[in-house]
C-alpha positions in Angstrom: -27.9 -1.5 -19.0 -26.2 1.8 -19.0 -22.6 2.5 -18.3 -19.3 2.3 -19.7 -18.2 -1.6 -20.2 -15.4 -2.0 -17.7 -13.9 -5.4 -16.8 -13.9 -7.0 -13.3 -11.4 -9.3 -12.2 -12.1 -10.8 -8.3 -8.5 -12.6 -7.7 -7.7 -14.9 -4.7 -4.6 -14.9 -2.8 -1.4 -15.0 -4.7 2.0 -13.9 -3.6 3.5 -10.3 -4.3 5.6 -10.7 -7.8 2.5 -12.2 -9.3 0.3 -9.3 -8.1 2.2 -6.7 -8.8 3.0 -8.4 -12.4 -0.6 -8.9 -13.1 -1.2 -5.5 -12.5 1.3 -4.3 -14.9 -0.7 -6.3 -17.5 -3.6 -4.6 -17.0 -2.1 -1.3 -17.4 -0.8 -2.7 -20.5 -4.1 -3.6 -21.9 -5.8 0.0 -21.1 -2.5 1.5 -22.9 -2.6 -1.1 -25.8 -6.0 -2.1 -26.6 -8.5 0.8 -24.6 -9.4 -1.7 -22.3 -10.8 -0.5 -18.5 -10.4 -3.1 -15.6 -11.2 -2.8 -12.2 -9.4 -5.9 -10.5 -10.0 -6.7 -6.1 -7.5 -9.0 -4.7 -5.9 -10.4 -1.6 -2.5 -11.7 -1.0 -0.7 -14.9 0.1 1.1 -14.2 3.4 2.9 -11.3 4.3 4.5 -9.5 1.7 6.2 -5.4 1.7 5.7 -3.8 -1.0 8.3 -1.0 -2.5 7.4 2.2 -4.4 9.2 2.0 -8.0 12.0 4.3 -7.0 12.5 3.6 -3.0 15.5 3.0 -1.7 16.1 -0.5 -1.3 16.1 -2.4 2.2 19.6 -2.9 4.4 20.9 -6.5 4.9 19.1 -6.5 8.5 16.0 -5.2 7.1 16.1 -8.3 4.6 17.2 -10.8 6.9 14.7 -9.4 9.8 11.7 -10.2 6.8 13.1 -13.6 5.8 13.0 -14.4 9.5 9.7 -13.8 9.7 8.5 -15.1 6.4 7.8 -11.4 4.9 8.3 -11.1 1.2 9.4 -8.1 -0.5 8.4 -7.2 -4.1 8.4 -3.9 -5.9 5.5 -1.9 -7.0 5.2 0.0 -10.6 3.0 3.0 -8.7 5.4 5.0 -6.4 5.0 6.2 -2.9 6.5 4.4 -0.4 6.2 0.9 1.3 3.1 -1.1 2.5 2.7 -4.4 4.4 0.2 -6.7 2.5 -1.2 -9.8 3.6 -4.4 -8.2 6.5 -5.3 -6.0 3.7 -7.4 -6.2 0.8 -6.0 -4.6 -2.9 -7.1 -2.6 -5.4 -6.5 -2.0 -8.9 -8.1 1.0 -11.4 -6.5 0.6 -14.8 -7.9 2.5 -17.5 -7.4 4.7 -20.0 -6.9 8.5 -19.4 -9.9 9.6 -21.0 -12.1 7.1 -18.9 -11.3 8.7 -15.7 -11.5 12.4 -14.7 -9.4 14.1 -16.3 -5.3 15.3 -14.3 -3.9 13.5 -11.1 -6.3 15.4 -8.7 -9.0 14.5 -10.7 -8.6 10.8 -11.2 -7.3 10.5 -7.5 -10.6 12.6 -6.2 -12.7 9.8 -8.2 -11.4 6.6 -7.4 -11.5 8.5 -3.6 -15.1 9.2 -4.2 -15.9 5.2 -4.2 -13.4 3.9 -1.4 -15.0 6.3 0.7 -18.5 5.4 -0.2 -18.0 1.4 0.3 -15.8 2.4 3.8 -18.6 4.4 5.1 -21.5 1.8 4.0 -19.8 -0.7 6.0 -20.4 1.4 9.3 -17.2 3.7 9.2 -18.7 6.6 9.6 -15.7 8.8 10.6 -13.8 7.9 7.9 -12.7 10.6 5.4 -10.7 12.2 2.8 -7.6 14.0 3.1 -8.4 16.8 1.5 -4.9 18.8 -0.2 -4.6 21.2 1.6 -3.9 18.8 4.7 -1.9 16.3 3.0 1.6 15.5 4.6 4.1 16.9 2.7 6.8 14.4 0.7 9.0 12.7 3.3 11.7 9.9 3.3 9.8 8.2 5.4 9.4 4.5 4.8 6.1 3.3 5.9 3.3 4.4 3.3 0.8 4.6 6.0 2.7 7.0 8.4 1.8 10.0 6.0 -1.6 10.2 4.6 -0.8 11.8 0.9 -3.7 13.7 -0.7 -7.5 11.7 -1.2 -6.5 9.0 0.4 -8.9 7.1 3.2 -8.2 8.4 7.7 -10.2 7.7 11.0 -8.7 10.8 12.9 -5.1 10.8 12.1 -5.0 6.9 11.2 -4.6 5.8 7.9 -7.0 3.4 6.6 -6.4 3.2 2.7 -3.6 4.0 0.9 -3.3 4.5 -2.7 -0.4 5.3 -5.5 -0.8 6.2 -9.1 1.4 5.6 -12.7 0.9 7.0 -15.9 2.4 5.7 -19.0 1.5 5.5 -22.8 -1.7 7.1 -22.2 -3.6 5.2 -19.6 -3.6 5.4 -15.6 -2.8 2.2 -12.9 -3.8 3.2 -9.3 -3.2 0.8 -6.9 -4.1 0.9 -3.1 -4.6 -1.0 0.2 -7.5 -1.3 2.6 -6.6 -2.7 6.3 -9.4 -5.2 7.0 -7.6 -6.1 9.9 -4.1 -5.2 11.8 -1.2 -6.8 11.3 0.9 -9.1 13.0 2.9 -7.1 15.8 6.3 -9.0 14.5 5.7 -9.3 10.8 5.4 -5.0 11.1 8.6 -4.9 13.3 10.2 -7.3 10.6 9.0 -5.3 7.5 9.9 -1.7 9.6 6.3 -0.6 9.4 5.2 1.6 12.6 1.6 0.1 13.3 0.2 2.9 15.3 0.2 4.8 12.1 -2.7 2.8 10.9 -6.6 1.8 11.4 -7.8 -1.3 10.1 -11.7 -2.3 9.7 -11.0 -4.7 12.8 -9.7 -2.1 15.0 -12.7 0.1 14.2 -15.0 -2.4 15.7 -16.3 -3.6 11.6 -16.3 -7.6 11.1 -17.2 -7.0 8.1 -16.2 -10.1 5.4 -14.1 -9.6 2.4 -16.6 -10.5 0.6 -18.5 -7.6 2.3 -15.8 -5.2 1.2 -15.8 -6.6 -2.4 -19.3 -5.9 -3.0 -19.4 -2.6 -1.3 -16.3 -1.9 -3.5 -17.7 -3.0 -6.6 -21.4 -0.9 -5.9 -19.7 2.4 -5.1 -17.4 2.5 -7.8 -19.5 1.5 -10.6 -21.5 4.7 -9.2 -18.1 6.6 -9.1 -16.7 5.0 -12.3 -20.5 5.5 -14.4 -19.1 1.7 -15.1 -21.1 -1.7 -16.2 -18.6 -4.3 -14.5 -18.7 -7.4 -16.4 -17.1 -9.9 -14.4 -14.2 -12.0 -16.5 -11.0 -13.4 -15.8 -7.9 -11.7 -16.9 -6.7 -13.3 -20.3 -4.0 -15.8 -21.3 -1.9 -13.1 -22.7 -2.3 -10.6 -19.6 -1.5 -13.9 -17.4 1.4 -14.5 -19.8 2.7 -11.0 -19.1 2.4 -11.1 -15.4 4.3 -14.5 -15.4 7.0 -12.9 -17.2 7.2 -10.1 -14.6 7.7 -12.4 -11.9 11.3 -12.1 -12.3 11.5 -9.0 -12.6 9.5 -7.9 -9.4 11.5 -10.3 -7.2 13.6 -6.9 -5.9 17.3 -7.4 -6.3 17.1 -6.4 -2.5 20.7 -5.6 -2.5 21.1 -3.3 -5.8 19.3 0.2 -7.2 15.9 0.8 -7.2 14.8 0.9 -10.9 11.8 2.6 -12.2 11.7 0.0 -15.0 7.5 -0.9 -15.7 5.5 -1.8 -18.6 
């Protein structure tokens, strides 16, 4: 078959340190050893995730989540915070010279296949935010109040958000898909504004998330010019993200810190 050899890794549910630590990994291997990976997962219950240098959450922020089960973790990409746990997630981590070349670039390709797979499950007004529209930089903390550049709207509704890190030569872009809304008092917990957002659900799609991994996985190998192989991650990259479980449990009370792979 033609294509580039890229890895896929489907994951199950598994709670936010461990997601955001496995994705380190893989960033890791595309710096270290060349390697490309596209990786699809879900989460284990609610959790908020925290761009790498947001501020960090007030003591009724955290006791409002813990009240309601929510937990917190910090991502590696930036950008600002998203509620997991309705949504499905994304990984791209590659590389430089496997994707388009600059930020714009890369961003406009891994775009190219989110909008494809949205729009062939019967979202038809789904589209890009082109740059020229993009909301400009706020300190707002909900991700999905201002749709950035390339990333996924119904109307003014966010449906897909998406961040982006570079280091030691390779690119991690990670992102979120609403299959379905959240939970009025997990969002009021986690200080996420739900109005601000579309899921699948609220666009009339029961589609599966098995639906949405396959349409995923067709439109970017199309996107990508990939040949997915489908694999596990390795003992080493599980090692890693073990090790990073610590480390992505956010000292809720202290500085940010921008520390990744």
């Amino acid at each position: 078959m033609d294509g580039i050899p890229w890895r896929l890794i489907q994951s199950s549910e598994a709670d936010g340190p461990f997601n955001m630590g496995l994705d380190e990994a893989l960033l890791r291997s595309a710096s270290e050893l060349g390697v490309a990976t596209l990786r699809l997962y879900s989460w284990a219950g609610p959790w908020v995730s925290l761009g790498y240098a947001q501020r960090h959450l007030d003591p009724e922020r955290i006791r409002a989540c813990e009240d309601q089960g929510v937990g917190i973790v910090r991502r590696t990409t930036g950008g600002r915070a998203v509620l997991h746990g309705k949504d499905l997630g994304y990984s791209v981590a590659a590389p430089k010279g496997m994707l388009r070349p600059g930020l714009r670039n890369s961003y406009d390709q891994v775009a190219t296949a989110l909008l494809a797979a949205i729009r062939s499950l019967g979202a038809s007004t789904a589209c890009r935010i082109p740059a020229s529209k993009a909301a400009q930089p706020s300190n707002r903390f909900d991700c999905f109040a201002a749709p950035a550049a390339d990333e996924i709207v119904v109307g003014k509704e966010k449906l897909v958000g998406s961040a982006q890190r570079r280091r030691g030569g390779a690119v991690l872009q990670q992102g979120s898909i609403r299959i379905s809304a959240d939970l009025p008092a997990v969002a009021a917990a986690a200080g996420i504004d739900p109005g601000v957002s579309i899921s699948l659900a609220q666009l009339g799609i029961e589609a599966s998330e098995e639906a949405l991994r396959e349409a995923l996985v067709s439109r970017f190998a199309q996107a990508l010019g990939a040949r997915f192989s489908a694999t596990d991650p390795e003992p080493a990259e599980l090692d890693q993200a073990c090790a990073r479980v610590d480390l992505h449990r956010v000292d809720l009370l202290s500085a940010p810190t921008s520390k990744a792979v």
